[in-house]
Backbone as CSV, one residue per row, in Angstrom:
resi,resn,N_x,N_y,N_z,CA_x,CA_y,CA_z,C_x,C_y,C_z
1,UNK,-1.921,104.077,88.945,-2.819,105.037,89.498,-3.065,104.692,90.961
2,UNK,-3.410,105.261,91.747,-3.318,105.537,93.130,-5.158,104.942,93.657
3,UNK,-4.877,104.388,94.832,-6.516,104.284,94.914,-6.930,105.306,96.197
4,UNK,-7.947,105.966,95.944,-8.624,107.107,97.028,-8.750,105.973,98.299
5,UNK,-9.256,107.144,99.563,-10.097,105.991,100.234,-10.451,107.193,100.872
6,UNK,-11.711,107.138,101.315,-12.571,107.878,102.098,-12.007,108.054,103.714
7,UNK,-12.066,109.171,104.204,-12.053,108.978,105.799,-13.471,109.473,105.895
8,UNK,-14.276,109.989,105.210,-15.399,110.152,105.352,-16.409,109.871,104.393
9,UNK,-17.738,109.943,104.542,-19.006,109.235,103.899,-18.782,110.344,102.350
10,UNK,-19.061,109.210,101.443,-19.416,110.238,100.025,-20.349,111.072,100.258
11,UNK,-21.288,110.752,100.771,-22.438,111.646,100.915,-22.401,113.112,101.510
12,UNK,-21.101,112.997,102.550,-21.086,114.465,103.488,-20.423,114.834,102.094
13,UNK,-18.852,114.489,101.761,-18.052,115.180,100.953,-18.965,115.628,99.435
14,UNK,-19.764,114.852,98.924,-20.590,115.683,97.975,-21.418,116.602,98.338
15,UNK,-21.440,116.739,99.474,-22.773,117.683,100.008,-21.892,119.549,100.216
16,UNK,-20.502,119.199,100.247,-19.474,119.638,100.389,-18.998,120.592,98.786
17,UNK,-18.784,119.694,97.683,-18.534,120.045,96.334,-19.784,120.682,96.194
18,UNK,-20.732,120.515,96.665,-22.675,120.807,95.542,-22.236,122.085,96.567
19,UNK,-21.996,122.678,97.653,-21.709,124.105,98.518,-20.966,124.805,97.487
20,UNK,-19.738,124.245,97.132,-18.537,125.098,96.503,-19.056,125.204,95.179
21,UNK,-19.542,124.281,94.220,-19.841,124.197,93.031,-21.776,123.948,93.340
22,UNK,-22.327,124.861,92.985,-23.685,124.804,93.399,-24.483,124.128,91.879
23,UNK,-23.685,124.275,90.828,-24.434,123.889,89.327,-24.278,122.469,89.277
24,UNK,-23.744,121.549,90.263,-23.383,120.734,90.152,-24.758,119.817,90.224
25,UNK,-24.743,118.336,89.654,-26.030,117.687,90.352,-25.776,116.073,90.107
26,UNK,-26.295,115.498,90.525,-26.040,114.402,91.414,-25.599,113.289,90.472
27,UNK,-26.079,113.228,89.152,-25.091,112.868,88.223,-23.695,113.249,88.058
28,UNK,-23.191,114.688,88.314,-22.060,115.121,88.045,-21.343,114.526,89.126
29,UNK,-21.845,114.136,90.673,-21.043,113.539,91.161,-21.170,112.102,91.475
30,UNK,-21.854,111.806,90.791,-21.753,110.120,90.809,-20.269,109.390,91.118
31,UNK,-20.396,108.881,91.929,-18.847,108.385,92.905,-19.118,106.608,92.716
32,UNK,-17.798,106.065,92.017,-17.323,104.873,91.806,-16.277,104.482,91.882
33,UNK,-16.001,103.866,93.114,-14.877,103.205,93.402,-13.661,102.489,92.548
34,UNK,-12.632,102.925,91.607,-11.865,102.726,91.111,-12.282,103.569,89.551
35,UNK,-13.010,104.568,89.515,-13.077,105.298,88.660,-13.089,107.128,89.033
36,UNK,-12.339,107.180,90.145,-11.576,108.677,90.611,-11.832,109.425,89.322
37,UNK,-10.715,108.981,88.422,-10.017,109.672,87.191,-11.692,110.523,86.372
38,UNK,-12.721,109.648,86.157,-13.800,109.776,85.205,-14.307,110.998,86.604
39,UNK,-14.461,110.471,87.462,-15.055,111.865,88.268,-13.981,112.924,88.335
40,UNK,-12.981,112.899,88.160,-11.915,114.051,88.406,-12.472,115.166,86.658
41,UNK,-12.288,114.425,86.119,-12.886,114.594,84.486,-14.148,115.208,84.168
42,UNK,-14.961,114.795,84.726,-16.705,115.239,84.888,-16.587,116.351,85.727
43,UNK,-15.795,116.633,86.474,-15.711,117.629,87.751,-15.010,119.035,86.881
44,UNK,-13.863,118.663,86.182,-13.069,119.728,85.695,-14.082,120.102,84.366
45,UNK,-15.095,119.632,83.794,-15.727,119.890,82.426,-16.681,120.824,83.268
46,UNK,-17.462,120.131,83.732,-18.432,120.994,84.531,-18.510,122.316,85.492
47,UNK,-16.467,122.619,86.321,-16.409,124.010,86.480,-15.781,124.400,86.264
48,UNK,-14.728,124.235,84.689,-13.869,124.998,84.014,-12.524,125.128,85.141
49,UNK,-12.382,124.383,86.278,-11.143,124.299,87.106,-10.286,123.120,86.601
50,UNK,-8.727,123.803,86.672,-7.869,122.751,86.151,-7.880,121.223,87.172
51,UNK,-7.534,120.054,86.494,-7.128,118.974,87.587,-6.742,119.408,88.724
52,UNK,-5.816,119.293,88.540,-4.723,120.164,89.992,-5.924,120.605,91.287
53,UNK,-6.674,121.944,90.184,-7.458,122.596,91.418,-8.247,121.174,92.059
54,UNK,-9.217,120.678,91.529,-10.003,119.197,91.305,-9.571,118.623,92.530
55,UNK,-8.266,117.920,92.205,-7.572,117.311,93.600,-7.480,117.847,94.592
56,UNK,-6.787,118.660,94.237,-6.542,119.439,95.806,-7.467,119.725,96.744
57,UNK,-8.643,120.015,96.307,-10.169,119.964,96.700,-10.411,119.085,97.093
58,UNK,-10.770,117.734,96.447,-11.021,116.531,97.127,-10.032,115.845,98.010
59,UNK,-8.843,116.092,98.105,-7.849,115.701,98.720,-7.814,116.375,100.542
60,UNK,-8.767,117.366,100.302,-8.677,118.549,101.283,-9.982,118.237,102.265
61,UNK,-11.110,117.635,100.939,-12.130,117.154,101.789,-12.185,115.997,102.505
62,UNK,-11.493,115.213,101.743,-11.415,113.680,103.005,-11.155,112.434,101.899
63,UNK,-9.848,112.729,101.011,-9.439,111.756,100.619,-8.133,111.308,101.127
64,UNK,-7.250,110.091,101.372,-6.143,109.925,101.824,-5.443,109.152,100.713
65,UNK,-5.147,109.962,99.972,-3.802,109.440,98.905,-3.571,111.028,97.774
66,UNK,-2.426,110.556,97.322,-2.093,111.247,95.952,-2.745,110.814,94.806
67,UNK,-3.726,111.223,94.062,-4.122,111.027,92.826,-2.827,111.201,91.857
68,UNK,-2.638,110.042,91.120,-1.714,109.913,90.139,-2.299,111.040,88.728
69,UNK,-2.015,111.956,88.157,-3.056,112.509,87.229,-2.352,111.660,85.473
70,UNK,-3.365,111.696,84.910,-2.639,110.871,83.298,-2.597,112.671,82.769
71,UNK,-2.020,112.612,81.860,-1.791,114.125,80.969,-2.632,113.629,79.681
């Protein structure tokens, strides 16, 4: 699995997802460093968007790597 890394603060980029996904709340984005996958997971339950969409999103907001996805 691939490790994220921020070019920017968690805090802007969640402030970012809670815009696009407004039902979201601060549990849903609870951010932990080597647990991507469990937030990619919590993210896709909570707005019915596939992985794929998930990444591409966060990838778009200010992550620098490929998320490896498990099937």
């Amino acid at each position: 699995m691939s490790e994220w890394k921020l070019k920017k603060s968690w805090r802007h980029i969640k402030s970012k997802i809670k815009t696009k996904w407004g039902q979201l709340t601060d549990d849903d984005l609870r951010y932990e460093e080597g647990k991507e996958i469990e937030l990619v997971r919590r993210l896709e339950q909570k707005t019915g968007k596939s992985r794929e969409d998930i990444v591409d999103y966060l990838n778009h907001l200010s992550f620098t790597s490929d998320l490896k996805l498990r099937t």
